[in-house]
N, C-alpha and C positions, 0 to 999 in steps of 0.2 A: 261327562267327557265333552261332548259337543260346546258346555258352557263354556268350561275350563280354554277352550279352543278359542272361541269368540272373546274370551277376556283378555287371553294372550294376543287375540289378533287387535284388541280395541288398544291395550297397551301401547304393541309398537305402531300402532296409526299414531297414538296421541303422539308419541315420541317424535317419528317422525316428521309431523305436523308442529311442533318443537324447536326440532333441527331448521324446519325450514326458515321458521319465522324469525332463528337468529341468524341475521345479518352479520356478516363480520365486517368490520368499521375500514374502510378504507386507508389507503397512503397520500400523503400530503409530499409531492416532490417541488421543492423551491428551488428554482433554476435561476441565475443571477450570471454577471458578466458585462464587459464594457460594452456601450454604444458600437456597432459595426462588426461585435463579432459574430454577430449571423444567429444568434438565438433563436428570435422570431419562426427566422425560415425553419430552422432545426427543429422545433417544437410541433411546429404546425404538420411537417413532414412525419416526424417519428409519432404522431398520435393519430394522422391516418389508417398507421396501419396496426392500431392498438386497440382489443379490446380492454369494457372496462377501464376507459380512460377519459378524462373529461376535463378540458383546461377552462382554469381561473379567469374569469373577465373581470379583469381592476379599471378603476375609476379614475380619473383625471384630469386635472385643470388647463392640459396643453391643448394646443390645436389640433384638429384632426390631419393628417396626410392625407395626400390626394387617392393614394393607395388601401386608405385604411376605411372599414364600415362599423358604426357606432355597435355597439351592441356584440362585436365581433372580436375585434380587437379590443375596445377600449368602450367604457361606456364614459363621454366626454360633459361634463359637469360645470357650471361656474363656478368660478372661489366660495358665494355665498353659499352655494349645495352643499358645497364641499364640507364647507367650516360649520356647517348647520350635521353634515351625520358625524364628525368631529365631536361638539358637544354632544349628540345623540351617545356617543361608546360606541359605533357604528361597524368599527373597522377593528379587522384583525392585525396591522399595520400599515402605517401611513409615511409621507416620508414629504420635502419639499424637495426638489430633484430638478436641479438646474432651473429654477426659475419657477415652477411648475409642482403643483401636487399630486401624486400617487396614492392608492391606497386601495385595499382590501375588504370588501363586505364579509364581515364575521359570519351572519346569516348566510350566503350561499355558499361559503366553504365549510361549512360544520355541515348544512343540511346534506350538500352530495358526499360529504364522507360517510357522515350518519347512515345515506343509504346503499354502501360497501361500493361508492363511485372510487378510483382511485385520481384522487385532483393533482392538476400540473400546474403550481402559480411561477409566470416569471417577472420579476422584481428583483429590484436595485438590493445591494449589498444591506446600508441599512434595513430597510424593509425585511430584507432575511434576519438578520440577525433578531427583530424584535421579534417575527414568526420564530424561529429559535427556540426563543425566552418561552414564550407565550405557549410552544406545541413542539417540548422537547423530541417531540417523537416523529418528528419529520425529518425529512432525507434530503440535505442539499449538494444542488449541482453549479458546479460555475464552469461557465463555456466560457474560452477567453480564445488567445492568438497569439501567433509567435510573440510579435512583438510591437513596441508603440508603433513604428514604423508603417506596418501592416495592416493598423488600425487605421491609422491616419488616411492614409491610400483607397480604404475600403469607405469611410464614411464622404471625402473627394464625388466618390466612384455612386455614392447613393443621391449627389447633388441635391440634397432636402434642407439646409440649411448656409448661411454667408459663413467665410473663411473665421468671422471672431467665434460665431456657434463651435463649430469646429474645434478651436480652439480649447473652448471651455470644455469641451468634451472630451478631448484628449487628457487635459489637466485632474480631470474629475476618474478619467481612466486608470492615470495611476494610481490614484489612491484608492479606487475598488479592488485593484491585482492587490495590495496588500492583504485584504481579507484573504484571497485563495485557502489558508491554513484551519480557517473554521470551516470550511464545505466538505461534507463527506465522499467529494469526488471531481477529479478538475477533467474538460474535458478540452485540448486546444484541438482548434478549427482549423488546423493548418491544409486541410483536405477533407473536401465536405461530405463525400461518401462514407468513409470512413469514421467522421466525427458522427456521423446520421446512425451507422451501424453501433457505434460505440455508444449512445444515448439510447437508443433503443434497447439495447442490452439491459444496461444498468437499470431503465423502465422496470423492466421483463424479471430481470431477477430480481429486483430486491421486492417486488412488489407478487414474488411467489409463481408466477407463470414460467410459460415459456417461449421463446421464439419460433 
């Protein structure tokens, strides 16, 4: 009897010990949308107050903002870096983005998934779509705004670039609102508490939790 006890109790230790050691694989949320409409901020806000949540730092050939801290936002690269983890297979996608390279380290989005992190990458529409291709089982979001107008007014209003930048940005904005249709969820910015609550949600649930 006593044996029989101890091999029942050694079972559900191993079991248990088992359970624990299987990790369940994290979510990949790819958040996308034109220049101005407030991602950043949205992102940075709605993962304060999330567990189990851990945003993507992508790499890139532009200049730093005065605002921004390497390593934080962006870890900032020259063309040759760039074009050198290019040939490497380096990137989970990469994209030339107004002038400028973007792009994703394979290696640190597969490891914090790997370790049931659930990652936040935000990146340009192309860049989603090759994550898409690449990790059908990821969850995209596009944060946009009422309308061009609105944009316009907002990136004015962020003074970080001369009227032709602008420009280009705007023009590059339309054509990102056409993808809207492949993102598994649009979220417009027209009122930022509510767009903050609204992303947070969709975080919260699809990724199993709760608010």
């Amino acid at each position: 009897m006593y044996f029989i006890i101890n091999a029942y109790a050694f079972i559900r230790v191993k079991h248990l010990t088992c359970m624990a050691n299987t990790i369940k694989k994290g979510i990949l949320f790819v958040i996308s949308g034109p220049s101005g409409a407030g991602k950043s901020t949205l992102v940075k806000e709605a993962l304060d107050g999330l567990n189990n949540f851990t945003r993507s730092i992508s790499v890139t050939t532009r200049p730093k903002r005065p605002d921004e801290n390497a390593g934080e936002n962006y870890y900032f690269l020259s063309q040759s870096e760039f074009k050198k983890m290019i040939d490497n297979n380096e990137f989970l996608e990469w994209v030339d983005y107004c002038g400028y390279y973007y792009g994703t380290p394979k290696s640190f989005v597969e490891g914090n998934l790997n370790k049931g992190l659930n990652m936040v990458l935000e990146i340009e529409v192309i860049g989603a779509m090759q994550v898409k291709k690449n990790m059908p089982e990821s969850y995209l979001i596009f944060i946009t705004v009422p309308d061009v107008n609105d944009l316009n007014e907002r990136l004015r209003k962020r003074a970080t670039e001369c009227d032709e930048a602008i420009a280009r940005r705007i023009e590059k904005a339309k054509e990102e609102m056409k993808y809207e249709k492949y993102y598994d969820c649009i979220i417009v910015n027209n009122n930022y508490n509510e767009a903050l609550k609204n992303l947070k949600y969709v975080l919260t649930s699809e990724s199993g939790g709760n608010l």
